[in-house]
C-alpha positions in Angstrom: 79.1 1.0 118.8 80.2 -2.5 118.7 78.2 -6.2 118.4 78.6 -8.7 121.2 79.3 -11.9 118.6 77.9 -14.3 121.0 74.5 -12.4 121.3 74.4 -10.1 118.7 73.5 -7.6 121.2 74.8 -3.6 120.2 76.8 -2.2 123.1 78.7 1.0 123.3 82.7 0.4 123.6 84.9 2.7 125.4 88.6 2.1 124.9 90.6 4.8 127.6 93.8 6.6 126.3 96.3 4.8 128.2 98.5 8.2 128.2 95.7 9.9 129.5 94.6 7.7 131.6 98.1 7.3 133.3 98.8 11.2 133.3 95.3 11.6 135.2 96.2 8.9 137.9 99.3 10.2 138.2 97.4 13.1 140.1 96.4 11.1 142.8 100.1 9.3 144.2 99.7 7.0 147.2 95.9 7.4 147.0 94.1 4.0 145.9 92.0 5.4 142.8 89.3 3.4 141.3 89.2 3.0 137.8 86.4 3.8 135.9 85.0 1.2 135.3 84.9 0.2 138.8 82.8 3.4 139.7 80.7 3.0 136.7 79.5 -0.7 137.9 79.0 0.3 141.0 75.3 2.5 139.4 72.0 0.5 139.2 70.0 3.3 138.5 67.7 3.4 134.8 69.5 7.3 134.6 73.2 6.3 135.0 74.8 4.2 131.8 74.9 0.9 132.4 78.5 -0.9 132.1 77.9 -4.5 131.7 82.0 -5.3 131.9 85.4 -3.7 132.5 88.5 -4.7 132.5 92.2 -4.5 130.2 92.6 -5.1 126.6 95.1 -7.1 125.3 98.0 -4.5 125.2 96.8 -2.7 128.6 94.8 -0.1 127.7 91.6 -0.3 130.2 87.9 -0.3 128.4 84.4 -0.5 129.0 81.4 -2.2 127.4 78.1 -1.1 128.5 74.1 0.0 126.9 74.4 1.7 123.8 72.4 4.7 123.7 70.8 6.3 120.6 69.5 9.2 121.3 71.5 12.8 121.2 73.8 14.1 123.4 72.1 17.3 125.5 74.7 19.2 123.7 73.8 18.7 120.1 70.4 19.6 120.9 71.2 22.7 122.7 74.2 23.6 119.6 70.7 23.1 117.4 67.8 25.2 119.9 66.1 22.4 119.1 62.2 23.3 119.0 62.2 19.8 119.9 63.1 20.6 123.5 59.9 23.4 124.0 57.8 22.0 126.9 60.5 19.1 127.6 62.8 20.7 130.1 60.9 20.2 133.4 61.0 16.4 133.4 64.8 16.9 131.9 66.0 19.3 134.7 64.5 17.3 137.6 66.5 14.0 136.0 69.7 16.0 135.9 69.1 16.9 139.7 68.0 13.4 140.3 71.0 11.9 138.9 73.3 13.6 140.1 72.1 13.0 143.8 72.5 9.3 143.4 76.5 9.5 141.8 76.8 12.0 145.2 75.2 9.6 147.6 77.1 7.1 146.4 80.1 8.9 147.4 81.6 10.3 144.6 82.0 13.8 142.8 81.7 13.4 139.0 83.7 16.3 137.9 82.9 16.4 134.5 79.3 17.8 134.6 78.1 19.2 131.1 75.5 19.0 128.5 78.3 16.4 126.7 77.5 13.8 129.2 73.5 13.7 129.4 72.3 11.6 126.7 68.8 12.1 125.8 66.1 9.1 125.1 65.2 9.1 121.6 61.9 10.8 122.7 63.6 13.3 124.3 61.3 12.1 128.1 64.5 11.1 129.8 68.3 11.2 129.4 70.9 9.3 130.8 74.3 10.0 132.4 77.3 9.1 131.0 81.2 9.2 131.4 83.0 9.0 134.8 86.4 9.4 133.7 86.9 12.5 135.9 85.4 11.0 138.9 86.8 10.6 142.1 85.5 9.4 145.2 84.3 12.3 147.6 86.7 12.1 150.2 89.5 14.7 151.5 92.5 13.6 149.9 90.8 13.1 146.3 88.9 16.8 147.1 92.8 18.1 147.8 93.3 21.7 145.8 95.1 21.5 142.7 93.3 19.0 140.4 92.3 21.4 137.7 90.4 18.8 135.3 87.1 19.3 133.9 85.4 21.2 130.9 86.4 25.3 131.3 83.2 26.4 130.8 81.2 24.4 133.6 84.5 24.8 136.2 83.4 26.1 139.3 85.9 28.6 140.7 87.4 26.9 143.5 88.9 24.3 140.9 90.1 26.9 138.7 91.7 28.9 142.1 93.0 25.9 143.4 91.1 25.7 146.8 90.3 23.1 148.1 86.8 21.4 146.4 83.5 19.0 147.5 80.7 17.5 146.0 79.3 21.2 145.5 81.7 21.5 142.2 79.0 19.6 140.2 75.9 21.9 141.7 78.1 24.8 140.0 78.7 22.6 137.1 74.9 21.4 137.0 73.3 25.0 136.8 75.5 26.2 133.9 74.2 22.9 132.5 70.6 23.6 132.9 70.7 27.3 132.7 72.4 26.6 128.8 69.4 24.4 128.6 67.1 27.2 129.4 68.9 30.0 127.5 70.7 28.1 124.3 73.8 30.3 125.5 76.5 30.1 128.6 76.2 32.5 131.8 79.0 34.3 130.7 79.2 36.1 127.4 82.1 35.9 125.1 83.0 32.6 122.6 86.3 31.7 123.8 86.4 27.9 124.0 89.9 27.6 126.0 90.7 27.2 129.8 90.8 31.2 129.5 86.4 31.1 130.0 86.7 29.5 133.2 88.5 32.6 134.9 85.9 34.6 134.2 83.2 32.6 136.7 84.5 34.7 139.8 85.2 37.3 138.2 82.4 38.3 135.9 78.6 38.3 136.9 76.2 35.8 135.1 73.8 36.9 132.8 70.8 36.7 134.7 68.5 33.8 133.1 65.5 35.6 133.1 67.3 38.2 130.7 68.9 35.6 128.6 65.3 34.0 128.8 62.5 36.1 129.7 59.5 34.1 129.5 61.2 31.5 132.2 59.4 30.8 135.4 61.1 32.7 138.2 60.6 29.9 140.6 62.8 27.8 138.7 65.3 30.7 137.3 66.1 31.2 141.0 67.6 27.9 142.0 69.8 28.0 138.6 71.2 30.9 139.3 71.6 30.2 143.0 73.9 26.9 141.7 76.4 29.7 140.2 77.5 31.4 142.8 81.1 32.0 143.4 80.8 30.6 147.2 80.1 27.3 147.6 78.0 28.2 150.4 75.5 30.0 149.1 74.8 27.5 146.2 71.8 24.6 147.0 74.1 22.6 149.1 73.3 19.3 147.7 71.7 17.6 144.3 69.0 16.2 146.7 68.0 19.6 147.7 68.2 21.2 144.1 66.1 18.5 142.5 63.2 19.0 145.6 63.2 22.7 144.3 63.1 21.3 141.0 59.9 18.9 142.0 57.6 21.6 143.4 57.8 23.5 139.7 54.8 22.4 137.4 56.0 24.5 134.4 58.8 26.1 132.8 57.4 28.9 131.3 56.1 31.6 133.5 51.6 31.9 133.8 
Protein backbone atom coordinates (compact mmCIF):
# COMPACT_ATOMS: atom_id res chain seq x y z
CA UNK A 1 0.00 0.00 0.00
CA UNK A 2 1.45 3.33 -0.70
CA UNK A 3 -0.15 7.15 -0.97
CA UNK A 4 0.25 9.05 -4.22
CA UNK A 5 1.47 12.58 -2.32
CA UNK A 6 0.07 14.68 -5.01
CA UNK A 7 -3.48 13.17 -4.64
CA UNK A 8 -3.54 11.40 -1.64
CA UNK A 9 -4.92 8.54 -3.53
CA UNK A 10 -3.89 4.68 -1.88
CA UNK A 11 -2.38 2.61 -4.64
CA UNK A 12 -0.85 -0.76 -4.42
CA UNK A 13 3.10 -0.68 -5.17
CA UNK A 14 4.92 -3.58 -6.71
CA UNK A 15 8.68 -3.27 -6.67
CA UNK A 16 10.08 -6.69 -8.92
CA UNK A 17 13.23 -8.56 -7.61
CA UNK A 18 15.66 -7.46 -10.05
CA UNK A 19 17.54 -11.01 -9.59
CA UNK A 20 14.44 -12.61 -10.26
CA UNK A 21 13.31 -10.66 -12.70
CA UNK A 22 16.61 -11.00 -14.75
CA UNK A 23 16.92 -14.90 -14.04
CA UNK A 24 13.26 -15.22 -15.47
CA UNK A 25 14.11 -13.16 -18.74
CA UNK A 26 17.02 -14.84 -19.05
CA UNK A 27 14.65 -17.77 -20.17
CA UNK A 28 13.55 -16.30 -23.13
CA UNK A 29 17.16 -15.21 -25.14
CA UNK A 30 16.65 -13.41 -28.50
CA UNK A 31 12.87 -13.31 -27.88
CA UNK A 32 11.52 -9.64 -27.34
CA UNK A 33 9.69 -10.22 -23.80
CA UNK A 34 7.41 -7.61 -22.54
CA UNK A 35 7.75 -6.59 -19.11
CA UNK A 36 5.11 -6.76 -16.87
CA UNK A 37 4.06 -3.95 -16.65
CA UNK A 38 3.60 -3.55 -20.27
CA UNK A 39 1.15 -6.56 -20.30
CA UNK A 40 -0.56 -5.44 -17.34
CA UNK A 41 -1.55 -1.88 -19.03
CA UNK A 42 -2.43 -3.33 -21.84
CA UNK A 43 -6.14 -4.79 -19.59
CA UNK A 44 -9.23 -2.47 -19.40
CA UNK A 45 -11.41 -4.83 -18.00
CA UNK A 46 -13.20 -3.95 -14.14
CA UNK A 47 -11.82 -7.92 -13.36
CA UNK A 48 -8.06 -7.48 -14.34
CA UNK A 49 -6.01 -5.02 -11.76
CA UNK A 50 -5.63 -1.96 -12.92
CA UNK A 51 -1.87 -0.55 -13.37
CA UNK A 52 -2.02 3.13 -13.59
CA UNK A 53 2.08 3.37 -14.29
CA UNK A 54 5.16 1.34 -14.89
CA UNK A 55 8.40 2.00 -15.43
CA UNK A 56 12.25 1.77 -13.45
CA UNK A 57 13.09 2.99 -10.05
CA UNK A 58 15.89 4.82 -9.41
CA UNK A 59 18.53 2.00 -9.07
CA UNK A 60 16.86 -0.20 -12.00
CA UNK A 61 14.64 -2.38 -10.36
CA UNK A 62 11.25 -2.32 -12.59
CA UNK A 63 7.76 -1.48 -10.50
CA UNK A 64 4.28 -0.99 -10.74
CA UNK A 65 1.63 1.31 -9.30
CA UNK A 66 -1.87 0.34 -9.86
CA UNK A 67 -5.73 0.04 -7.71
CA UNK A 68 -5.25 -1.09 -4.38
CA UNK A 69 -7.45 -3.74 -3.56
CA UNK A 70 -8.90 -4.55 -0.02
CA UNK A 71 -10.48 -7.36 -0.05
CA UNK A 72 -8.90 -11.13 0.62
CA UNK A 73 -6.93 -13.00 -1.50
CA UNK A 74 -9.20 -16.38 -2.81
CA UNK A 75 -6.60 -18.13 -0.91
CA UNK A 76 -7.04 -16.96 2.54
CA UNK A 77 -10.54 -17.54 2.28
CA UNK A 78 -10.30 -20.98 1.06
CA UNK A 79 -7.08 -21.68 4.02
CA UNK A 80 -10.19 -20.38 6.37
CA UNK A 81 -13.58 -22.54 4.60
CA UNK A 82 -14.92 -19.52 4.98
CA UNK A 83 -18.81 -19.87 5.65
CA UNK A 84 -18.63 -16.60 4.07
CA UNK A 85 -18.22 -18.20 0.57
CA UNK A 86 -21.64 -20.62 0.96
CA UNK A 87 -23.91 -19.53 -1.95
CA UNK A 88 -21.06 -17.17 -3.41
CA UNK A 89 -19.26 -19.45 -5.80
CA UNK A 90 -21.37 -19.33 -8.91
CA UNK A 91 -20.91 -15.61 -9.69
CA UNK A 92 -17.10 -16.33 -8.50
CA UNK A 93 -16.48 -19.29 -10.85
CA UNK A 94 -18.00 -17.70 -13.92
CA UNK A 95 -15.62 -14.40 -13.23
CA UNK A 96 -12.57 -16.73 -13.00
CA UNK A 97 -13.71 -18.25 -16.43
CA UNK A 98 -14.49 -14.75 -17.63
CA UNK A 99 -11.21 -13.41 -16.85
CA UNK A 100 -9.26 -15.53 -17.94
CA UNK A 101 -10.77 -15.45 -21.50
CA UNK A 102 -10.04 -11.85 -21.86
CA UNK A 103 -5.89 -12.25 -20.59
CA UNK A 104 -6.25 -15.32 -23.54
CA UNK A 105 -7.86 -13.20 -26.19
CA UNK A 106 -5.61 -10.80 -25.60
CA UNK A 107 -2.88 -13.08 -26.53
CA UNK A 108 -1.24 -14.09 -23.66
CA UNK A 109 -1.02 -17.25 -21.27
CA UNK A 110 -0.83 -16.13 -17.57
CA UNK A 111 1.04 -18.99 -16.22
CA UNK A 112 0.58 -18.35 -12.73
CA UNK A 113 -3.16 -19.33 -12.21
CA UNK A 114 -4.02 -19.92 -8.49
CA UNK A 115 -6.31 -18.96 -5.76
CA UNK A 116 -3.14 -16.45 -4.69
CA UNK A 117 -3.88 -14.27 -7.57
CA UNK A 118 -7.85 -13.70 -7.47
CA UNK A 119 -8.54 -11.05 -5.10
CA UNK A 120 -12.03 -10.92 -3.83
CA UNK A 121 -14.33 -7.54 -3.44
CA UNK A 122 -14.83 -6.85 0.04
CA UNK A 123 -18.33 -8.28 -0.38
CA UNK A 124 -17.08 -11.25 -1.66
CA UNK A 125 -19.68 -10.50 -5.36
CA UNK A 126 -16.60 -10.23 -7.54
CA UNK A 127 -12.76 -10.67 -7.50
CA UNK A 128 -10.16 -9.35 -9.44
CA UNK A 129 -7.09 -10.76 -11.15
CA UNK A 130 -3.88 -9.96 -10.25
CA UNK A 131 -0.10 -10.53 -10.98
CA UNK A 132 1.40 -11.21 -14.47
CA UNK A 133 4.80 -11.82 -13.62
CA UNK A 134 4.78 -15.29 -15.23
CA UNK A 135 3.11 -14.19 -18.28
CA UNK A 136 4.13 -14.58 -21.69
CA UNK A 137 2.63 -13.81 -24.80
CA UNK A 138 0.85 -16.92 -26.52
CA UNK A 139 2.99 -17.48 -29.30
CA UNK A 140 5.41 -20.56 -30.31
CA UNK A 141 8.66 -19.55 -29.26
CA UNK A 142 7.36 -18.18 -25.62
CA UNK A 143 5.08 -21.77 -25.49
CA UNK A 144 8.70 -23.59 -26.36
CA UNK A 145 9.10 -26.80 -23.67
CA UNK A 146 11.22 -26.21 -20.87
CA UNK A 147 10.01 -23.14 -19.00
CA UNK A 148 9.06 -24.95 -15.82
CA UNK A 149 7.69 -21.68 -13.78
CA UNK A 150 4.49 -21.61 -12.01
CA UNK A 151 3.04 -22.68 -8.52
CA UNK A 152 3.59 -26.84 -8.26
CA UNK A 153 0.34 -27.44 -7.27
CA UNK A 154 -1.77 -25.86 -10.20
CA UNK A 155 1.16 -27.09 -12.91
CA UNK A 156 -0.42 -28.79 -15.58
CA UNK A 157 1.64 -31.79 -16.75
CA UNK A 158 2.99 -30.79 -19.91
CA UNK A 159 5.05 -27.98 -18.04
CA UNK A 160 6.27 -30.22 -15.49
CA UNK A 161 7.25 -32.96 -18.56
CA UNK A 162 8.62 -30.47 -20.55
CA UNK A 163 6.42 -30.64 -23.68
CA UNK A 164 5.72 -28.26 -25.44
CA UNK A 165 2.66 -25.90 -23.73
CA UNK A 166 -0.57 -23.34 -25.05
CA UNK A 167 -3.04 -21.32 -23.59
CA UNK A 168 -4.66 -24.63 -22.23
CA UNK A 169 -2.00 -24.63 -19.16
CA UNK A 170 -4.25 -22.12 -17.39
CA UNK A 171 -7.66 -24.26 -18.09
CA UNK A 172 -5.60 -27.05 -16.07
CA UNK A 173 -4.48 -24.42 -13.71
CA UNK A 174 -8.14 -22.79 -13.47
CA UNK A 175 -9.98 -26.07 -12.47
CA UNK A 176 -7.59 -26.94 -9.61
CA UNK A 177 -8.47 -23.34 -8.75
CA UNK A 178 -12.08 -23.70 -8.65
CA UNK A 179 -12.32 -27.30 -7.78
CA UNK A 180 -10.17 -26.08 -4.23
CA UNK A 181 -12.85 -23.51 -4.19
CA UNK A 182 -15.56 -26.18 -4.20
CA UNK A 183 -13.82 -28.79 -1.96
CA UNK A 184 -11.46 -26.53 0.56
CA UNK A 185 -8.79 -29.27 -0.46
CA UNK A 186 -6.42 -29.92 -3.78
CA UNK A 187 -7.26 -32.80 -6.44
CA UNK A 188 -4.58 -34.70 -5.24
CA UNK A 189 -4.18 -35.91 -1.72
CA UNK A 190 -1.00 -35.56 0.26
CA UNK A 191 0.46 -31.98 2.02
CA UNK A 192 3.72 -31.74 0.36
CA UNK A 193 4.09 -28.10 -0.60
CA UNK A 194 7.38 -28.55 -2.92
CA UNK A 195 7.79 -28.91 -6.76
CA UNK A 196 7.53 -32.82 -5.75
CA UNK A 197 3.17 -32.34 -5.84
CA UNK A 198 3.27 -31.37 -9.33
CA UNK A 199 4.54 -34.92 -10.55
CA UNK A 200 1.85 -36.44 -9.27
CA UNK A 201 -0.94 -34.60 -11.79
CA UNK A 202 -0.13 -37.36 -14.54
CA UNK A 203 0.49 -39.70 -12.53
CA UNK A 204 -2.14 -39.91 -9.90
CA UNK A 205 -5.98 -39.67 -10.46
CA UNK A 206 -7.93 -36.70 -8.99
CA UNK A 207 -10.14 -36.98 -6.29
CA UNK A 208 -13.38 -36.85 -7.96
CA UNK A 209 -15.21 -33.48 -6.75
CA UNK A 210 -18.36 -34.87 -6.13
CA UNK A 211 -16.55 -37.16 -3.45
CA UNK A 212 -14.48 -34.47 -2.02
CA UNK A 213 -17.92 -32.50 -2.16
CA UNK A 214 -20.95 -34.41 -2.41
CA UNK A 215 -23.71 -32.00 -2.29
CA UNK A 216 -22.02 -30.15 -5.58
CA UNK A 217 -24.15 -29.87 -8.76
CA UNK A 218 -22.95 -32.45 -11.25
CA UNK A 219 -23.44 -30.12 -14.12
CA UNK A 220 -20.84 -27.94 -12.83
CA UNK A 221 -18.51 -30.82 -11.08
CA UNK A 222 -18.18 -32.08 -14.73
CA UNK A 223 -16.47 -29.21 -16.48
CA UNK A 224 -13.96 -28.90 -13.32
CA UNK A 225 -12.91 -32.10 -13.56
CA UNK A 226 -12.87 -32.05 -17.35
CA UNK A 227 -10.10 -28.92 -16.93
CA UNK A 228 -7.71 -31.64 -15.13
CA UNK A 229 -7.16 -33.91 -17.45
CA UNK A 230 -3.67 -35.01 -18.29
CA UNK A 231 -4.28 -34.32 -22.22
CA UNK A 232 -4.67 -31.02 -23.17
CA UNK A 233 -7.19 -32.25 -25.59
CA UNK A 234 -9.62 -33.48 -23.67
CA UNK A 235 -9.83 -30.40 -21.31
CA UNK A 236 -12.55 -27.41 -22.39
CA UNK A 237 -10.33 -26.09 -25.02
CA UNK A 238 -10.65 -22.53 -24.20
CA UNK A 239 -11.68 -20.02 -21.13
CA UNK A 240 -14.46 -18.75 -23.42
CA UNK A 241 -15.94 -22.13 -23.64
CA UNK A 242 -15.54 -23.14 -19.90
CA UNK A 243 -17.13 -19.93 -18.65
CA UNK A 244 -20.42 -20.66 -21.25
CA UNK A 245 -20.60 -24.07 -19.34
CA UNK A 246 -20.21 -22.05 -16.38
CA UNK A 247 -23.22 -19.54 -17.51
CA UNK A 248 -25.93 -22.18 -18.16
CA UNK A 249 -25.51 -23.39 -14.19
CA UNK A 250 -28.06 -21.56 -11.82
CA UNK A 251 -26.78 -23.18 -8.62
CA UNK A 252 -23.96 -24.81 -7.05
CA UNK A 253 -25.51 -27.05 -4.88
CA UNK A 254 -27.29 -29.99 -6.39
CA UNK A 255 -31.76 -29.78 -6.18
Amino acid sequence: MAKEKRTGKTVGLKILDAEKTTAFEARFPGLNKPTEGAIAMGFEHPRIVKVFEHGLTNDGRQYLIMEYLDGPPLNTLISRRSEQLKGRLMPLIRQMAETLDVVHQAGFVHRDVCPRNFICAPDLKSLTLIDFGLTVPATKPFMAPGNRTGTPAYMAPEIIRRRPTDQRLDIFALGVSIYQLCAFELPWPGTDASGKVAMLHDTVEPVPLLEARPDLNPALAKPIMQCLAVDPDKRPQSAGELFQAFRRIRKETAD
